[in-house]
C-alpha positions as a Markdown table, in Angstrom:
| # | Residue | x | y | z |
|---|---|---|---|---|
| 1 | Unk | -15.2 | -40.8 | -47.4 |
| 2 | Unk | -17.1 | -40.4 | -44.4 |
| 3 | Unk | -17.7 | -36.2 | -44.9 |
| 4 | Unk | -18.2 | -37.3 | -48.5 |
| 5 | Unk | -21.5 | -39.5 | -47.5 |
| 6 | Unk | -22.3 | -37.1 | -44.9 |
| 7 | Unk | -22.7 | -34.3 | -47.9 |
| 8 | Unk | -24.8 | -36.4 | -50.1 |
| 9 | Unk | -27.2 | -37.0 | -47.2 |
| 10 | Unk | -27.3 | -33.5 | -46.1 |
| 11 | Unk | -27.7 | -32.6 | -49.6 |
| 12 | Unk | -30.7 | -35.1 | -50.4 |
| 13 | Unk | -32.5 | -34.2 | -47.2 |
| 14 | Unk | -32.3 | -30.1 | -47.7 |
| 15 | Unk | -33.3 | -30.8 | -51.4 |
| 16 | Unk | -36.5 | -33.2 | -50.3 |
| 17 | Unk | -37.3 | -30.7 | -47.5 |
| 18 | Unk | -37.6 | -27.7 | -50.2 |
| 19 | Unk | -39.3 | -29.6 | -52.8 |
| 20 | Unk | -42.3 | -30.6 | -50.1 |
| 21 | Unk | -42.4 | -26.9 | -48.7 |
| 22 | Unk | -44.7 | -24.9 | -50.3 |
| 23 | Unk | -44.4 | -21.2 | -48.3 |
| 24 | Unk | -46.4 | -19.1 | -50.9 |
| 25 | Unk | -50.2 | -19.2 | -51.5 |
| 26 | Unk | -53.0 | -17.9 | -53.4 |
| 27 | Unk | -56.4 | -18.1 | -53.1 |
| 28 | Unk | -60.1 | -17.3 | -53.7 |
| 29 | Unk | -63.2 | -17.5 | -52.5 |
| 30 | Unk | -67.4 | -17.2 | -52.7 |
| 31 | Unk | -69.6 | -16.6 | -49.6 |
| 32 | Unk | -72.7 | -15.1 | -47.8 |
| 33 | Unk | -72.6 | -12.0 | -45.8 |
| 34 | Unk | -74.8 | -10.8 | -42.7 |
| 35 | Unk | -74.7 | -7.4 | -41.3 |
| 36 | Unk | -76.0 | -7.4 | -37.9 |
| 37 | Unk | -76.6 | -3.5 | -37.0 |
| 38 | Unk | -78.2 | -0.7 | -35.2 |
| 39 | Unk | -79.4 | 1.1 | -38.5 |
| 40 | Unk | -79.0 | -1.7 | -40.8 |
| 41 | Unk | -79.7 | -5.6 | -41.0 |
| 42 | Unk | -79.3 | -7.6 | -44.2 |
| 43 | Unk | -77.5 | -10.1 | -46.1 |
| 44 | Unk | -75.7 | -10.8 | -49.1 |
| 45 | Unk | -72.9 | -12.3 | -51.2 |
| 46 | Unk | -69.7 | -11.7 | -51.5 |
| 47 | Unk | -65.7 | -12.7 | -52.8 |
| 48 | Unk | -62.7 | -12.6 | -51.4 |
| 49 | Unk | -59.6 | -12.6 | -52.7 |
| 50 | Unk | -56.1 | -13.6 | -50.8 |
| 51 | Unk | -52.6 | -14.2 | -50.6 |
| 52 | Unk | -50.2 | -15.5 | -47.8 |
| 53 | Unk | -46.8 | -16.9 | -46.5 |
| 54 | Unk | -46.6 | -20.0 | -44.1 |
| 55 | Unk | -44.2 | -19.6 | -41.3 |
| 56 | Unk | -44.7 | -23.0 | -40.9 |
| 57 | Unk | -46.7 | -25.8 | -40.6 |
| 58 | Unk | -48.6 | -23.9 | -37.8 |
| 59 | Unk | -48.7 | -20.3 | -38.1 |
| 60 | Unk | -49.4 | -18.4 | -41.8 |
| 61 | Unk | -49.9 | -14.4 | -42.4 |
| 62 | Unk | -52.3 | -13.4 | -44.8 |
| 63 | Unk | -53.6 | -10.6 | -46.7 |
| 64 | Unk | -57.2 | -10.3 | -48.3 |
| 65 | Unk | -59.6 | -8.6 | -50.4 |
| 66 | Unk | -63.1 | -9.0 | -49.5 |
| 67 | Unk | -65.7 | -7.5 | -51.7 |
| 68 | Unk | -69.6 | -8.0 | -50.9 |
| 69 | Unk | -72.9 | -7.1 | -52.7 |
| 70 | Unk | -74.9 | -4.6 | -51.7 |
| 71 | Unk | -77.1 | -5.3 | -48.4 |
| 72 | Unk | -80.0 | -3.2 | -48.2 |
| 73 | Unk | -83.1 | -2.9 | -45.3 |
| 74 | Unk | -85.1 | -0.1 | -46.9 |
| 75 | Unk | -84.1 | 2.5 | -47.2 |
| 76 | Unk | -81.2 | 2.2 | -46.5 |
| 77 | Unk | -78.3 | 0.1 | -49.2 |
| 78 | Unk | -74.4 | -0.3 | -47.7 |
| 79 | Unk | -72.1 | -1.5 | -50.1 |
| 80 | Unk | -69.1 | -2.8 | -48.2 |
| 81 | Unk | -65.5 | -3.7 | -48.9 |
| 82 | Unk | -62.5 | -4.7 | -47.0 |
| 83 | Unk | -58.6 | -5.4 | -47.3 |
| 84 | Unk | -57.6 | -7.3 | -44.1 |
| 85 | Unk | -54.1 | -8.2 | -42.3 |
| 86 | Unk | -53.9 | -11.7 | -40.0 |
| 87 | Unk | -52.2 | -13.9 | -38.7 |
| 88 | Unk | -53.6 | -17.9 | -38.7 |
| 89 | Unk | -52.9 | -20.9 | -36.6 |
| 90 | Unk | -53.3 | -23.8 | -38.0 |
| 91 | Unk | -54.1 | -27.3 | -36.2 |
| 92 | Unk | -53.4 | -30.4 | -38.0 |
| 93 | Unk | -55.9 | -33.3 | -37.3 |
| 94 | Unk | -54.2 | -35.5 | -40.2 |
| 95 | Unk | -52.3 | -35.1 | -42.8 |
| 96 | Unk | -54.6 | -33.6 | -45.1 |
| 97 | Unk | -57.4 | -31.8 | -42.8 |
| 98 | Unk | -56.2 | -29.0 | -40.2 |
| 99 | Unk | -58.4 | -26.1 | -38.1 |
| 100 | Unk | -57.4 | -23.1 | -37.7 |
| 101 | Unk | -57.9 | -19.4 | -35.9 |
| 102 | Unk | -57.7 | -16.1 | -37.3 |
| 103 | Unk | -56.7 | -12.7 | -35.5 |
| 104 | Unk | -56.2 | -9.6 | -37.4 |
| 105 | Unk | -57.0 | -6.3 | -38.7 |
| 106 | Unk | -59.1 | -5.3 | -41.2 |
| 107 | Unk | -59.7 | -1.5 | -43.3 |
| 108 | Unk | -63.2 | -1.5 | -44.3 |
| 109 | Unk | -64.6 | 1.2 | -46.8 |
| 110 | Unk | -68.7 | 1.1 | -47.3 |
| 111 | Unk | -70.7 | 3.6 | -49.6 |
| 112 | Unk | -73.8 | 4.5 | -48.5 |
| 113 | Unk | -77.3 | 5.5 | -50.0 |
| 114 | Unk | -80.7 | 6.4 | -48.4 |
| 115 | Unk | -83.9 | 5.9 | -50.6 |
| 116 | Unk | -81.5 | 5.5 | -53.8 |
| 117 | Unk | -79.5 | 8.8 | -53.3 |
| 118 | Unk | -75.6 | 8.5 | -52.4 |
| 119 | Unk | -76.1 | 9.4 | -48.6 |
| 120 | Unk | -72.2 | 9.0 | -47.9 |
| 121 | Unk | -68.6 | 6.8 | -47.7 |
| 122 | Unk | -67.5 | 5.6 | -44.2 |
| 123 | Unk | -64.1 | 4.1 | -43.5 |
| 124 | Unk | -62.6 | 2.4 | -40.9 |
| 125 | Unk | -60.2 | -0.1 | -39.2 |
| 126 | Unk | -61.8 | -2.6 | -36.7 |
| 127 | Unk | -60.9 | -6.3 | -35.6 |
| 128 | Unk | -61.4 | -9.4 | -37.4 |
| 129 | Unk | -61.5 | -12.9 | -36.5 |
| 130 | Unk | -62.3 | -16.2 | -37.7 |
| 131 | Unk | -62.0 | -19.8 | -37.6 |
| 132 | Unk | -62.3 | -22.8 | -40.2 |
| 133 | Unk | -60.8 | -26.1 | -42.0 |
| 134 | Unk | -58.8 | -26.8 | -44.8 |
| 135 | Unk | -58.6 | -29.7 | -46.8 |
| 136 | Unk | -55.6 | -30.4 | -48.4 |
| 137 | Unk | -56.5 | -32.4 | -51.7 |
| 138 | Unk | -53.1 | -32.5 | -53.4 |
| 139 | Unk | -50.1 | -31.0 | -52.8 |
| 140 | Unk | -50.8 | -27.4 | -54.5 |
| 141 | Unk | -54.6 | -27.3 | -53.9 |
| 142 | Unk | -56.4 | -27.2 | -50.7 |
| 143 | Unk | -59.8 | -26.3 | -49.5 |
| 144 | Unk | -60.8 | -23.9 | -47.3 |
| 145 | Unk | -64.7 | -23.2 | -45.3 |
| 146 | Unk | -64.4 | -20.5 | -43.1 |
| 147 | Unk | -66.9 | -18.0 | -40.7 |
| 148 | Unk | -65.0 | -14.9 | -40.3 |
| 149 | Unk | -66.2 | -11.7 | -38.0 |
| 150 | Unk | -65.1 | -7.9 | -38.7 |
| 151 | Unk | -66.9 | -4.8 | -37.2 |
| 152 | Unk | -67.9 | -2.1 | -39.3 |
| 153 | Unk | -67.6 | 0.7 | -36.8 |
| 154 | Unk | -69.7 | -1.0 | -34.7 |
| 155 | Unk | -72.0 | -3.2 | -36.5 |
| 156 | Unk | -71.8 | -7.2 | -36.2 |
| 157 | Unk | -70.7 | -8.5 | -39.9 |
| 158 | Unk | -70.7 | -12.2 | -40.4 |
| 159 | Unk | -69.9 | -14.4 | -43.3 |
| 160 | Unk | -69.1 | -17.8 | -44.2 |
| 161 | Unk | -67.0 | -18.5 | -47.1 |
| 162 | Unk | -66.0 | -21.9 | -49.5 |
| 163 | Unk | -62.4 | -21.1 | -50.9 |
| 164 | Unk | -60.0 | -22.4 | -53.0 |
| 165 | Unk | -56.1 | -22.0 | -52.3 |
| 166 | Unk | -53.0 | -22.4 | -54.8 |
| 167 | Unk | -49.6 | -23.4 | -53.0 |
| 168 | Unk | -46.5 | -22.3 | -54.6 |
């Protein structure tokens, strides 16, 4: 009888432990964009696009899209893109608000045009970091504001984001 109870209880807490994990998430974003640069210093908007796994309540990896509008300081026009790789820590402050770091890598790919005429495309892989809070407002959809850094061989980019995650 005893091993009998024991199962049901062992049972009902793995089963409520599942239910309330959510590992998988989507999500999508809308921002603003600086490049800070030697030849080039502009703004401009920009998506992103993203996907991750949670570890745990802590510690997520995630994989992103980001693709920005064309910043231009005559004559020159970049027009940037990126697919990143990180890893995020996340800080609960209650149950529904955390902080939380970014570290990771990100390939960048920008096309690039003096006075109107395709001047070249420039690839690379630099460093990104960010930071930010997420606001968990019901059990599949949270909230997300975010400043995130990446070099583009080189130059500063900066850009804050307002993003929207699905939990499955």
């Amino acid at each position: 009888m005893k091993i009998y109870i024991l199962a049901v209880l062992a049972l009902l807490v793995s089963h409520s432990v599942i239910a309330e994990e959510k590992d998988f998430y989507l999500g999508a974003g809308i921002g603003a964009i600086v490049v800070d640069g030697d030849a080039l210093t502009g703004g401009g908007t920009g998506i992103s696009l993203y996907g991750g796994y949670k570890l745990n309540r802590t510690f997520s990896l995630e994989t992103s899209y980001h693709y920005f509008s064309d910043v231009k300081d005559d004559p020159v026009t970049i027009s940037p893109r990126m697919f990143s790789l990180s890893g995020l820590a996340f800080y609960p402050l209650s149950d529904q608000l955390s902080i939380f770091a970014r570290l990771g890598a990100s390939r960048w790919d920008a096309d690039i045009e003096f006075s109107g005429i395709d001047f070249r495309s420039k690839g690379g892989t630099d460093l990104t970091t960010g930071f930010g809070f997420e606001f968990k407002s019901s059990d599949n959809i949270s909230w997300r504001q975010e400043y995130q850094y990446f070099q583009f061989d080189g130059d500063k980019v900066h850009t804050l984001f307002l993003s929207v995650n699905y939990q499955f």
